[in-house]
Backbone atoms as SQL, in Angstrom:
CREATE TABLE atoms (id INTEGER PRIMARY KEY, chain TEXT, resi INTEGER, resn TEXT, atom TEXT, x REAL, y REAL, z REAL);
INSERT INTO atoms VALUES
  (1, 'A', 1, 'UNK', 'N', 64.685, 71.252, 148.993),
  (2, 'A', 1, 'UNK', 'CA', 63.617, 72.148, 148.615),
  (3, 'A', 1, 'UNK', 'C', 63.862, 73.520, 149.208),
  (4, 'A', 2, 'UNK', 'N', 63.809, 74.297, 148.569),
  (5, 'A', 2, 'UNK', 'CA', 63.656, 75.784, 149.080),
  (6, 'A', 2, 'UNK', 'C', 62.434, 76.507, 148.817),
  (7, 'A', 3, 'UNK', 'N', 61.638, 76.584, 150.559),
  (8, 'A', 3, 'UNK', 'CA', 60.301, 77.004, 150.363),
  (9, 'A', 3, 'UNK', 'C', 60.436, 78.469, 150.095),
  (10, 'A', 4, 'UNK', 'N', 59.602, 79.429, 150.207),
  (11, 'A', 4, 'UNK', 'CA', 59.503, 80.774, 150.386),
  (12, 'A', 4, 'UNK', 'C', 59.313, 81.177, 151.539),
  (13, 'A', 5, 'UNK', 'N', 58.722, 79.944, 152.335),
  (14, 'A', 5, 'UNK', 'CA', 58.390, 80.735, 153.859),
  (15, 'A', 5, 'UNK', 'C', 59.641, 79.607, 154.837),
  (16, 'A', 6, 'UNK', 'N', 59.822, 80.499, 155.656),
  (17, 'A', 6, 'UNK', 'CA', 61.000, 79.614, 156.797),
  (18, 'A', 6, 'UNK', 'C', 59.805, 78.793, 157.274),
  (19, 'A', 7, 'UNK', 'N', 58.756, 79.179, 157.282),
  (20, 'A', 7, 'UNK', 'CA', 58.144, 78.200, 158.424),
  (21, 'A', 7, 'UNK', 'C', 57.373, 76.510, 157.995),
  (22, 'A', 8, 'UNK', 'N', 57.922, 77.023, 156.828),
  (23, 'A', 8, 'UNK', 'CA', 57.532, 76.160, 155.800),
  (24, 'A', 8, 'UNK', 'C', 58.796, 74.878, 155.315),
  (25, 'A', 9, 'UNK', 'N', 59.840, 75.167, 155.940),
  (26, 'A', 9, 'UNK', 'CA', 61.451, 74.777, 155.935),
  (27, 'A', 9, 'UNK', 'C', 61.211, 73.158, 157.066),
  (28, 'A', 10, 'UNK', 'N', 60.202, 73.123, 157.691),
  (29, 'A', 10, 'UNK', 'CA', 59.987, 71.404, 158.571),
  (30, 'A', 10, 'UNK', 'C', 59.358, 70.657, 157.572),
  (31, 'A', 11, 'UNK', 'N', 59.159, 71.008, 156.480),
  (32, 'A', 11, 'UNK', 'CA', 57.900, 70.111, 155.164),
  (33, 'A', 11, 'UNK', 'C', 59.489, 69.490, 154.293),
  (34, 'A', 12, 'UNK', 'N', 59.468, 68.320, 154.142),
  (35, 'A', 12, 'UNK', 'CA', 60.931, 67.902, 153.396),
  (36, 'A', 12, 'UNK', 'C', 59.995, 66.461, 152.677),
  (37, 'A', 13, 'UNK', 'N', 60.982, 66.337, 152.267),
  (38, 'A', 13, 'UNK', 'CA', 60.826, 65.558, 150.668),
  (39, 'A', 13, 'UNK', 'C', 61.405, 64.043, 150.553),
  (40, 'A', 14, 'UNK', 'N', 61.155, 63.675, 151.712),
  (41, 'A', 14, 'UNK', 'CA', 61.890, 61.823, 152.165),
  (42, 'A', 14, 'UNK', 'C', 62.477, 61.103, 150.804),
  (43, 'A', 15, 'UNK', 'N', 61.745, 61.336, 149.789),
  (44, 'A', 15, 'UNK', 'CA', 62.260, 60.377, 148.498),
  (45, 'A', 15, 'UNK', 'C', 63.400, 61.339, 147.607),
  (46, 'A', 16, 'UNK', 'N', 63.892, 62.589, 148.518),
  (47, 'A', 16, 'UNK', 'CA', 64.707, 62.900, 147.739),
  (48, 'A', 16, 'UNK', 'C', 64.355, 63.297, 146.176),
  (49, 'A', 17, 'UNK', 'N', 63.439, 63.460, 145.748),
  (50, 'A', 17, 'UNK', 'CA', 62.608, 64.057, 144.385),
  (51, 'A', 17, 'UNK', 'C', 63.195, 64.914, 143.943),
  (52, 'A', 18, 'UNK', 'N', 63.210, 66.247, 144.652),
  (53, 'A', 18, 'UNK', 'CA', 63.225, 67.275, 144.985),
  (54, 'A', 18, 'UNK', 'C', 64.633, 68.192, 145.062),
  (55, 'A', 19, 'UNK', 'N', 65.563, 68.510, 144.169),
  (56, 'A', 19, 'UNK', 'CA', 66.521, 69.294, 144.507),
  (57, 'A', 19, 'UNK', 'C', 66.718, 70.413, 145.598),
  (58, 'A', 20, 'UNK', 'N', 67.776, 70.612, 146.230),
  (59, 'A', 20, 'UNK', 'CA', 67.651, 71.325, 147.600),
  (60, 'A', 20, 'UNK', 'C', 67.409, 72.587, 147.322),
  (61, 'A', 21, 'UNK', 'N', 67.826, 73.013, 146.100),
  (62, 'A', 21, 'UNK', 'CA', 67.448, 74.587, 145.868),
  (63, 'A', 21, 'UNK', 'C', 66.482, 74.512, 144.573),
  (64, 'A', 22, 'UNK', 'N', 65.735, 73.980, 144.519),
  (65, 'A', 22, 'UNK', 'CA', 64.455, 74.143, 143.292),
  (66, 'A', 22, 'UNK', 'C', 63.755, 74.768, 144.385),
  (67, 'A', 23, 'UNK', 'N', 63.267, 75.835, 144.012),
  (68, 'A', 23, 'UNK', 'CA', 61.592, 76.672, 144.469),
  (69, 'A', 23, 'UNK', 'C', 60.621, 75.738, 144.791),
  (70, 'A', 24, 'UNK', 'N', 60.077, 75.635, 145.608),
  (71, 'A', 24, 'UNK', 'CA', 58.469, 75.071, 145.762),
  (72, 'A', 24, 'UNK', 'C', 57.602, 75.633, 146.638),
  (73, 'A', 25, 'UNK', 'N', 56.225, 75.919, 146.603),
  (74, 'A', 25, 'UNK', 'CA', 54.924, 76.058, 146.868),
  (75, 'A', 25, 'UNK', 'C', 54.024, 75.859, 147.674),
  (76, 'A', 26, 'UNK', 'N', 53.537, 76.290, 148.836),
  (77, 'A', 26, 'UNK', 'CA', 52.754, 74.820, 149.184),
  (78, 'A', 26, 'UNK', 'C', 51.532, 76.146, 149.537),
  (79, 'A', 27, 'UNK', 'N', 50.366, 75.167, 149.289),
  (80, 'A', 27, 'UNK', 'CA', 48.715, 75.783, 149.436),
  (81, 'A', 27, 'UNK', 'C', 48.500, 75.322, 150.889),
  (82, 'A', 28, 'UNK', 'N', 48.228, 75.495, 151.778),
  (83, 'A', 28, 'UNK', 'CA', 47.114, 74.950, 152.536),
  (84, 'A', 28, 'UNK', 'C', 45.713, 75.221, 152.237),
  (85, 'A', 29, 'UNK', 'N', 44.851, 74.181, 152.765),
  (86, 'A', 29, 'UNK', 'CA', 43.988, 73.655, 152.547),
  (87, 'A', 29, 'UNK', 'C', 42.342, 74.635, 152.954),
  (88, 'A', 30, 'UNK', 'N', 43.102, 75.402, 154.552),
  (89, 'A', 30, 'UNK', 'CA', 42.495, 76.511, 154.862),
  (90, 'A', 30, 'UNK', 'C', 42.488, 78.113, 153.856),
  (91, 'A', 31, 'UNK', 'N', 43.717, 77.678, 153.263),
  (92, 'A', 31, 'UNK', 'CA', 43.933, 79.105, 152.300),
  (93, 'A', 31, 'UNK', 'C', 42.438, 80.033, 151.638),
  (94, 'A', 32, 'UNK', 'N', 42.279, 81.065, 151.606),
  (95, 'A', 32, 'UNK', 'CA', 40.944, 81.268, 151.045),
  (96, 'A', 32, 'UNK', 'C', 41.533, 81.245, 149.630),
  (97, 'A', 33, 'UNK', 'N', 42.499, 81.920, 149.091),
  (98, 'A', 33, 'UNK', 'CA', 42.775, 82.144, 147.642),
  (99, 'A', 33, 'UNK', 'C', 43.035, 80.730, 147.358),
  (100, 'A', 34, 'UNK', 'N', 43.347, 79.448, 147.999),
  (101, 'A', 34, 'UNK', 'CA', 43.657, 78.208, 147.354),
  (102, 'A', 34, 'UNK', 'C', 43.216, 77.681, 146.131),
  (103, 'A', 35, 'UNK', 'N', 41.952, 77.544, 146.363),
  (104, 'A', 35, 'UNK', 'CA', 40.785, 76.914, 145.125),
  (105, 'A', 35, 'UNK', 'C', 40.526, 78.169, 144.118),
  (106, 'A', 36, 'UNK', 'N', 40.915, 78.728, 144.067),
  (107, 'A', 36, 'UNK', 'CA', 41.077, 79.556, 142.743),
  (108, 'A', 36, 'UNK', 'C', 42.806, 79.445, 142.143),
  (109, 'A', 37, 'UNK', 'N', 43.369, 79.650, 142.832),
  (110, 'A', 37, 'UNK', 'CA', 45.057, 79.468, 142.730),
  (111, 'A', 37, 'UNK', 'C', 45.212, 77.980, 141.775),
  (112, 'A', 38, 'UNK', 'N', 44.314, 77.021, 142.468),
  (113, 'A', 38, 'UNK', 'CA', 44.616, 75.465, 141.961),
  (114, 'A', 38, 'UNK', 'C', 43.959, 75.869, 140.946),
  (115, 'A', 39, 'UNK', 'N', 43.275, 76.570, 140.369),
  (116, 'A', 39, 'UNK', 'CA', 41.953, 76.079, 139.258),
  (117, 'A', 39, 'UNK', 'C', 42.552, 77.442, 137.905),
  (118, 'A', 40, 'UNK', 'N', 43.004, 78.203, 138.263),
  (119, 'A', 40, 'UNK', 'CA', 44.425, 79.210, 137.040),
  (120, 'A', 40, 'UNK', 'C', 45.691, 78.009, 137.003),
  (121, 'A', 41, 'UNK', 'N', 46.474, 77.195, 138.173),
  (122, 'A', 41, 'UNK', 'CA', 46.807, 76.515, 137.717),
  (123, 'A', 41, 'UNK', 'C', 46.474, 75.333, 137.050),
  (124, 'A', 42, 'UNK', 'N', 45.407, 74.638, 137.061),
  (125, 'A', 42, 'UNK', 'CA', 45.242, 73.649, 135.399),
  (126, 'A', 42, 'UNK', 'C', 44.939, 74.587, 134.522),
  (127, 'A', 43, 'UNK', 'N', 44.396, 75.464, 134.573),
  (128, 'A', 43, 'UNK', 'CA', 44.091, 76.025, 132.860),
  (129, 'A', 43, 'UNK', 'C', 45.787, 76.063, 131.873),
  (130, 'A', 44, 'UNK', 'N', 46.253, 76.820, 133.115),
  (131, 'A', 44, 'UNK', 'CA', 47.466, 76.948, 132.924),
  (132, 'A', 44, 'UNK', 'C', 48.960, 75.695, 132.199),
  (133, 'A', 45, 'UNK', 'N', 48.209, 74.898, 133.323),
  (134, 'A', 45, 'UNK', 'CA', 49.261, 73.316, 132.922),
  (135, 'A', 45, 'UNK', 'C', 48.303, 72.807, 131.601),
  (136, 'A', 46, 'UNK', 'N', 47.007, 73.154, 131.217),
  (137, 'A', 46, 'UNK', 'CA', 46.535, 72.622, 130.097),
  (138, 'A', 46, 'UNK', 'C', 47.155, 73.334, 129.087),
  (139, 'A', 47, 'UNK', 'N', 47.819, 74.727, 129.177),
  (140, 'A', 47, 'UNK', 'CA', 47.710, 74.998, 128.060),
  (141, 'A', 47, 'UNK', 'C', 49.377, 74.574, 127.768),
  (142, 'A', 48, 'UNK', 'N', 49.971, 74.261, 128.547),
  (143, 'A', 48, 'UNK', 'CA', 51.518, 73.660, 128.257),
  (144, 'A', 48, 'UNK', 'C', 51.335, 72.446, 128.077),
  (145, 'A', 49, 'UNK', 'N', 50.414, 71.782, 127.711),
  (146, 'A', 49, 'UNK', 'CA', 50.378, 70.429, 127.936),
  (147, 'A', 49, 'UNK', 'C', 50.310, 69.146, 128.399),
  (148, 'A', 50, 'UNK', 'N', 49.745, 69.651, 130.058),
  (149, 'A', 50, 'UNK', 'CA', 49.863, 68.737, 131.117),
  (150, 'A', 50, 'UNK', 'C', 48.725, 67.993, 130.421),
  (151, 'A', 51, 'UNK', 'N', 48.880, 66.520, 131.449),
  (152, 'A', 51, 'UNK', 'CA', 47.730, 65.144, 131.117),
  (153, 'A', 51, 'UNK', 'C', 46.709, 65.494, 131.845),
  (154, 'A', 52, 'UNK', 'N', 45.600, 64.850, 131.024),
  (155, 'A', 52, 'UNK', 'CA', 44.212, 65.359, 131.601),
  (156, 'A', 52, 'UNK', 'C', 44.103, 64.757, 133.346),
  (157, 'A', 53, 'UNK', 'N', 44.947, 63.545, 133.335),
  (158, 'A', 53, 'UNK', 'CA', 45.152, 63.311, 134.845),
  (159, 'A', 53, 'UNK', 'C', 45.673, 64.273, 135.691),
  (160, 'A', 54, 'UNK', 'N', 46.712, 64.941, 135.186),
  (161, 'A', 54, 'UNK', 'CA', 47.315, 65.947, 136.285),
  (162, 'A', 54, 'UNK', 'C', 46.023, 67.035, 136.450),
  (163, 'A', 55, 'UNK', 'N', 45.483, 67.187, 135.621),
  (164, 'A', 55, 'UNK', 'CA', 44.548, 68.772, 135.664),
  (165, 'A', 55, 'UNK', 'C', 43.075, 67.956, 136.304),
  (166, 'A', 56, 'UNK', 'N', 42.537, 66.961, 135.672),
  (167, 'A', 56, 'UNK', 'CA', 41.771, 66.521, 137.198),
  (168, 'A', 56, 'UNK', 'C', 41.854, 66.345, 138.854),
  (169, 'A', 57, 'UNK', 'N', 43.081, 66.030, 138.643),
  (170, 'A', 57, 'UNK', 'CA', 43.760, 65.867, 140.057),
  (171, 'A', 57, 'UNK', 'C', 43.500, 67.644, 140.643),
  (172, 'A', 58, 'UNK', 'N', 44.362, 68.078, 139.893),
  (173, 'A', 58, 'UNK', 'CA', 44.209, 69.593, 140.159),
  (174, 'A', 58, 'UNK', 'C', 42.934, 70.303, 140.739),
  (175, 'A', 59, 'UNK', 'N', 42.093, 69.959, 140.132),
  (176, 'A', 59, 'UNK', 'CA', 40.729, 70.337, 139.856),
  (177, 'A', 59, 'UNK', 'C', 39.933, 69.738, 141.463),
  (178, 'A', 60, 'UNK', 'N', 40.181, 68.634, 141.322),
  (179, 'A', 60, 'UNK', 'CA', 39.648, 67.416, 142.332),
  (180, 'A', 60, 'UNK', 'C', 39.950, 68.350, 143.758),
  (181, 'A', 61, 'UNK', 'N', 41.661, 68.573, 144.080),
  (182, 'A', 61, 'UNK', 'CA', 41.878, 68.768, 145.620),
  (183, 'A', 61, 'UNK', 'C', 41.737, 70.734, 145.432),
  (184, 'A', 62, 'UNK', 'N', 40.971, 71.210, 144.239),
  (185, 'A', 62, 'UNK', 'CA', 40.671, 72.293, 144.646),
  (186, 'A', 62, 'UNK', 'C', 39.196, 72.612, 145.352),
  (187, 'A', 63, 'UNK', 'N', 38.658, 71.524, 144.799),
  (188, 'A', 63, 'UNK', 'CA', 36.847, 71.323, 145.379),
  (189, 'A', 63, 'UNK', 'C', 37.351, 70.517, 147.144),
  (190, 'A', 64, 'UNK', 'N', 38.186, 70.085, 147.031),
  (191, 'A', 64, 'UNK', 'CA', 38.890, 69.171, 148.699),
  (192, 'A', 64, 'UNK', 'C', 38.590, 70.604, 149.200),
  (193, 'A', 65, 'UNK', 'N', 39.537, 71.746, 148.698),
  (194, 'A', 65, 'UNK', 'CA', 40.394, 72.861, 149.921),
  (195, 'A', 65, 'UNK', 'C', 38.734, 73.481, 150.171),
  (196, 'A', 66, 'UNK', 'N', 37.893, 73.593, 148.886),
  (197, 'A', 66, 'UNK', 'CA', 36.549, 74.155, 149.297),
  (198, 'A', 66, 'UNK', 'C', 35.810, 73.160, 150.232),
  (199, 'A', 67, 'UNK', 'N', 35.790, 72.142, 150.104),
  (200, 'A', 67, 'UNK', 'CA', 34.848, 70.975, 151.232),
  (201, 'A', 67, 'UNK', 'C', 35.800, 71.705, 152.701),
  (202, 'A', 68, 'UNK', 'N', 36.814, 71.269, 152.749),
  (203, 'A', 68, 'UNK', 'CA', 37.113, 71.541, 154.243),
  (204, 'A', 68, 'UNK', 'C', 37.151, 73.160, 154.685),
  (205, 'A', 69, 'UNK', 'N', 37.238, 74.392, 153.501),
  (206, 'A', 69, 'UNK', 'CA', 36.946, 75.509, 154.082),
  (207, 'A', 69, 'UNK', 'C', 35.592, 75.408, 154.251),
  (208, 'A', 70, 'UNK', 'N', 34.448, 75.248, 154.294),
  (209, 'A', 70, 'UNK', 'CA', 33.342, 75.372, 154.709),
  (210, 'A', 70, 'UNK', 'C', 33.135, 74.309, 155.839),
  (211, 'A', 71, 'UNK', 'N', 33.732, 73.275, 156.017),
  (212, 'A', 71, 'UNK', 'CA', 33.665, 72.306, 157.288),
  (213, 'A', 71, 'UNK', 'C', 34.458, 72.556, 158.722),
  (214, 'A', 72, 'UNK', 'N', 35.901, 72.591, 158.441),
  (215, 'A', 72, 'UNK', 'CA', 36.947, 72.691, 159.208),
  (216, 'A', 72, 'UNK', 'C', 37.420, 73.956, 159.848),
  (217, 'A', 73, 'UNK', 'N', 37.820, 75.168, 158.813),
  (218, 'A', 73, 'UNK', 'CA', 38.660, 76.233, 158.646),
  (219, 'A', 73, 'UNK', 'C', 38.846, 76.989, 157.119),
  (220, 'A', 74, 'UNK', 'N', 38.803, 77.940, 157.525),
  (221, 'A', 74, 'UNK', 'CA', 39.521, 79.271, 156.528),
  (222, 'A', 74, 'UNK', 'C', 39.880, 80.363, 156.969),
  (223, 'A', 75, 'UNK', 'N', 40.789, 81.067, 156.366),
  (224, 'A', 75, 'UNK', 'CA', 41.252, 81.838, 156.241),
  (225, 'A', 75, 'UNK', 'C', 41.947, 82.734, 155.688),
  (226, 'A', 76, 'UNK', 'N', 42.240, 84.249, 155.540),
  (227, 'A', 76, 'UNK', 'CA', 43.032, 84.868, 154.562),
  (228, 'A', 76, 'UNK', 'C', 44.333, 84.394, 154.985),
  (229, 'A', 77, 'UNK', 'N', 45.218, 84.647, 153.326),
  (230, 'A', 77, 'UNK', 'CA', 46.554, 84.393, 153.377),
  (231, 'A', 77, 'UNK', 'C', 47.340, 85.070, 154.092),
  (232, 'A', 78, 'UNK', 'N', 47.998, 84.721, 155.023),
  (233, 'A', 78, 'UNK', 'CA', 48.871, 85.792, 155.879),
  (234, 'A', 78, 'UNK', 'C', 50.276, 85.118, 156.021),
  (235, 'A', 79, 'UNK', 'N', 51.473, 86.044, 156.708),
  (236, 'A', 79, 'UNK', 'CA', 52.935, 85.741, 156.079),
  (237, 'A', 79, 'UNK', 'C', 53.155, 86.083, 157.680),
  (238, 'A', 80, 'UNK', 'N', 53.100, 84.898, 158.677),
  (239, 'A', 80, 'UNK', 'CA', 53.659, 85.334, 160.358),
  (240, 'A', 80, 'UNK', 'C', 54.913, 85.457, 160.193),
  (241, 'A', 81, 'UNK', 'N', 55.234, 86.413, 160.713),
  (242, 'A', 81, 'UNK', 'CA', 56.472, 87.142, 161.506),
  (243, 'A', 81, 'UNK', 'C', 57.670, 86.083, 162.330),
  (244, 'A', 82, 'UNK', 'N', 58.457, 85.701, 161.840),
  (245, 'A', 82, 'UNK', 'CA', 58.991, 84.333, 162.561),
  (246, 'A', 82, 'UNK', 'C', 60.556, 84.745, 164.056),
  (247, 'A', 83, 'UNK', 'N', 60.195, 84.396, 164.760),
  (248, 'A', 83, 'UNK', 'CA', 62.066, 84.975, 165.686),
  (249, 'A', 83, 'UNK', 'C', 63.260, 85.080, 165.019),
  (250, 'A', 84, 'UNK', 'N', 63.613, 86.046, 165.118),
  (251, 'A', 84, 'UNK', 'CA', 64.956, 86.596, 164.534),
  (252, 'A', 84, 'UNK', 'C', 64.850, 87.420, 163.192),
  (253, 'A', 85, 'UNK', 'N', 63.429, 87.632, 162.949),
  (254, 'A', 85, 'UNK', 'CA', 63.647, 87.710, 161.617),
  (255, 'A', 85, 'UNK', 'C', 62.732, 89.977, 161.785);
């Protein structure tokens, strides 16, 4: 997997799924833009054709990232500064 963020480079893919240089993504859960991000992506996968399962799912852990930003944590998206870099 090749994330976008280095710090994001300890998150790996045990079943091997995942080609070492395909792009991937990752939301956290604290993200403030998350639950809008997840919810342009189903409109989005609906209109290519995704299954109504994938876009519920979608839908589902975008109301998750809102339950735990109002319980747990939030915050704006920010890009830390990593050593050496």
């Amino acid at each position: 997997m090749k994330h976008g963020r280095k710090d994001h480079d300890r998150i790996q893919d045990p079943a091997g799924k995942i080609p070492e240089n395909e792009p991937v993504f990752l939301i956290r859960g604290q993200d403030l833009a998350g639950p809008e991000t997840l919810r342009a992506y189903a409109m989005e996968a609906h209109r290519n054709g995704a299954s109504q399962l994938l876009i519920d799912a979608t839908l589902r852990q975008a109301r998750e990232m809102e339950k735990w930003q109002r319980e747990v944590a939030r915050k704006t998206p920010d890009m830390p500064r990593l050593r050496g870099e």
